[in-house]
Structure formats: structure tokens, C-alpha cells
C-alpha positions, -999 to 999 in steps of 0.1 A, spaced: 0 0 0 26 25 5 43 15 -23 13 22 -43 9 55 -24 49 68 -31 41 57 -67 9 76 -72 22 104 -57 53 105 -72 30 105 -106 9 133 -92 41 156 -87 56 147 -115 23 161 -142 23 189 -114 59 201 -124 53 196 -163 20 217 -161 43 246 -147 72 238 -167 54 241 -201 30 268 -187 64 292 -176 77 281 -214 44 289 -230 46 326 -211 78 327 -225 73 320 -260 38 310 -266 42 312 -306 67 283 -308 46 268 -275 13 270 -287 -7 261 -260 -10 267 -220 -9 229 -210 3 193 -221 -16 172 -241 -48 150 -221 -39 112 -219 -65 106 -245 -50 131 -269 -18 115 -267 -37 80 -270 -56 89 -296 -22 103 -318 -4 69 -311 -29 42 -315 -12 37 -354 20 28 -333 0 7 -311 -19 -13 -339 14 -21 -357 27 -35 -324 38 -68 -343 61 -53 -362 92 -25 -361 83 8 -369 103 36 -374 88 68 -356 91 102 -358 77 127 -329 80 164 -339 72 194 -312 72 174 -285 72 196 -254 74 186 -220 70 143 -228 28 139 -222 28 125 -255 62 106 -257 55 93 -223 24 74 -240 42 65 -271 69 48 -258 53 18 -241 33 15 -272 68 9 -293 69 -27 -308 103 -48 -303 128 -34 -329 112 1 -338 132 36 -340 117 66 -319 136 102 -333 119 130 -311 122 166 -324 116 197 -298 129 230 -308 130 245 -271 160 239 -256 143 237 -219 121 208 -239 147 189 -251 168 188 -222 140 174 -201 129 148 -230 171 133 -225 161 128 -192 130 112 -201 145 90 -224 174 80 -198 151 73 -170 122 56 -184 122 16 -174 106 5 -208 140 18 -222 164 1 -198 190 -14 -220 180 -5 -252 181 34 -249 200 37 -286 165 33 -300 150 65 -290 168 99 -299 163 140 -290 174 163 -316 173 197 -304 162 212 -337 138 222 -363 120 197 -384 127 213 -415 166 217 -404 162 181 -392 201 160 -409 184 126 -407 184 100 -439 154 78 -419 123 74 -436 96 73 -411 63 50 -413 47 68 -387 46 110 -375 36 123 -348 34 162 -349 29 185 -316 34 216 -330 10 243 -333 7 252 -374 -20 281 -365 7 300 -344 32 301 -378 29 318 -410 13 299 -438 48 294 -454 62 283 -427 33 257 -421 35 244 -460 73 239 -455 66 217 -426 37 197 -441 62 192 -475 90 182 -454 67 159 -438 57 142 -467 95 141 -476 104 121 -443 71 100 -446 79 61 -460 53 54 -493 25 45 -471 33 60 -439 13 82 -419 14 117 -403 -9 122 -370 -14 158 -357 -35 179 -338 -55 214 -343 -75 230 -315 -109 239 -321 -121 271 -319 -87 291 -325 -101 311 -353 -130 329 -331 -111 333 -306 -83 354 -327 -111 367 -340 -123 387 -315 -91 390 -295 -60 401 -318 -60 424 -350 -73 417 -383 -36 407 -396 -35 380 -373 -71 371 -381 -60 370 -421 -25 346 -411 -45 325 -394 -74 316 -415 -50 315 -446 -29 287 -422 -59 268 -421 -63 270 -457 -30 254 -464 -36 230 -436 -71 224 -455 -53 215 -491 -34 197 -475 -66 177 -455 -82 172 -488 -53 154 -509 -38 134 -483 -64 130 -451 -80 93 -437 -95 101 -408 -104 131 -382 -111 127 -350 -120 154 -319 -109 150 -282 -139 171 -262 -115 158 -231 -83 180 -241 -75 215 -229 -86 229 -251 -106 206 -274 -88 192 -301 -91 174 -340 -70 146 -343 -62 145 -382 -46 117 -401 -26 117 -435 -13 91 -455 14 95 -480 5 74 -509 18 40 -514 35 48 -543 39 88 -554 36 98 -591 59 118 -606 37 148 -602 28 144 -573 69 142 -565 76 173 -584 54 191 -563 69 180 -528 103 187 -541 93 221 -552 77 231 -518 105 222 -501 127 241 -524 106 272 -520 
């Protein structure tokens, strides 16, 4: 019993310190932050459950914007024997604390090689993996539409024929600029979510909302196709080019 009691409160104190740790780090810089709180356990379930139903074989996985660990600390348990976990975080506070994660965490012990950090940019990411799964974090409506179609192309560049990229939008983000900031941040955003929209139509499978999350969130799905068409390659070369 008390071990049960250390544990749970050892749990309790730990989501305590990342609420204030990403919090402080979302005052700080809440354009590269995003939000004011880690993801909900069933946010983070619902991104991984395409790791967890290929559990029978290796996968390798890529988690971009990855914060403070509430989803990493969901996906990694879900890894199958064999798979490759890279984890991108652009804060350096972020990354620092994922290491630690990633030294610490029992369902590593041993085998830690198979999960790294890279304190980067996805787009500035020096990595020849091709990834069947991604797992994006960051928040697209808090970048410039350029910026967001660089990403989503350099996605699709990273992505194995087949694979599949897992992110999440808050709902409501567009009233709420709306009334609260000026009418050029009003314009970036909704044309953000009209690149985020082509993007939906050519490539989505599946959209999903989490009423639990703070705030409520859609859960979107893309799937690179099996096999790309030279057109179709032409045109993710030439938005990452641009």
C-alpha cells in the first residue's frame, strides 16, 4: 500500500511540475509553444494508437514538437520490439527534459539507442530515416502559412510510401483570434488553415475530436500514398525548395 501511495504520488508531482514547466515556457514564447498545457492522456492515445496497432512489427517513428513528454511518455510503451523513436523539440528547456525522459524511463532500460532527441527544427532536421509513422505536436495556427507548408512538405518528404502523419488542431482558434487580436493575425491564421485544408483534402484518412483536451482538439490523419507519381513528386520537391 505504500508502495502504491509513493508511486501515485510520485505520478501526481511529476504532471504537477510539467503543467508549470510548459505553462512558464508557454509565457515565455507561446508562438513556438502554442498552448498553455500538455496534451490530455487521451489526446496523446488517440495520436499513437497507429504505433500501437502495428505493435507486431518494427516501426520507425518520428515525434516532432514534443514539449514537456505527455505524448512521448504514451508513445513509448506502445513501441513494438525493434522500432526507432527520433523526437524533435525546438525549445532547448524541452529537449533537455525529453534526454532525461529518455534516460530514465524503465521500458528503455537497456535498449536506450532506440530512441533519440534532436534539439532542432523539423525542416533543419540532418536525418536520412524514412519514417512510417509522425507524430506532430506543433501548433501550425501559431506560424505563418509558409512556414506551415514547408513543414507539411518536409513531412511528406520524411514519410515512407504508405506511412502516416498524426497531428492535432485546436478547435475554436479562429473565433477566438477573431475577437481577441488584429485583423492581420485574423488573415494569417485563417489562410494557415487553408493550407492545412489542401493539405486535408489530398492526403487526409480520418479526423477525429478529443472534447477531453485543454482545449478541445481534431486529431487528423494523413497518408502518404503508397507509391507517389511523378507529379505528385515534383510538387513536394518544389515546396520544399521554396
Amino acid at each position: 500500500m505504500n508502495d502504491w501511495t509513493t508511486s501515485h504520488d510520485r505520478v501526481i508531482a511529476q504532471r504537477n511540475a510539467e503543467g508549470w514547466t510548459f505553462l512558464i515556457e508557454a509565457v515565455r514564447d507561446l508562438r513556438t509553444t502554442g498552448a498553455i498545457a500538455p496534451s490530455s492522456k487521451s489526446l496523446a492515445r488517440l495520436l499513437t494508437d497507429l504505433v500501437q496497432e502495428h505493435k507486431a512489427q518494427p516501426l520507425n517513428v518520428l515525434e516532432v514538437g514534443a514539449g514537456t513528454g505527455s505524448v512521448t511518455r504514451t508513445l513509448i510503451p506502445r513501441l513494438s520490439s525493434g522500432s526507432r523513436l527520433d523526437i524533435v523539440e525546438a525549445n532547448a528547456r524541452f529537449a533537455a527534459r525529453l534526454r532525461h525522459l529518455v534516460r530514465t524511463h524503465p521500458r528503455l532500460a537497456g535498449e536506450r539507442e532506440r530512441v533519440s532527441v534532436h534539439h532542432a527544427l523539423v525542416e533543419h532536421l540532418d536525418t536520412d530515416r524514412r519514417y512510417d509513422v509522425i507524430i506532430s505536436g506543433l501548433p501550425f495556427t501559431n506560424f505563418t502559412p509558409a512556414q506551415v507548408d514547408t513543414i507539411m512538405n518536409r513531412y511528406l518528404q520524411l514519410l515512407q510510401p504508405g506511412g502516416t502523419l498524426t497531428y492535432f488542431a485546436y478547435r475554436g482558434t479562429r473565433y477566438a483570434r477573431a475577437l481577441t487580436a488584429s485583423r492581420a493575425e485574423a488573415r494569417r491564421h485563417r489562410a494557415v488553415e487553408e493550407v492545412l485544408a489542401e493539405y486535408q483534402r489530398r492526403y487526409a484518412t480520418g479526423c477525429w475530436t478529443v472534447w477531453g483536451n485543454l482545449p478541445p482538439a481534431n486529431v487528423w490523419q494523413l497518408r502518404r500514398a503508397a507509391r507517389v507519381s511523378a507529379p505528385a513528386a515534383l510538387d513536394i520537391m518544389a515546396g520544399a525548395a521554396s
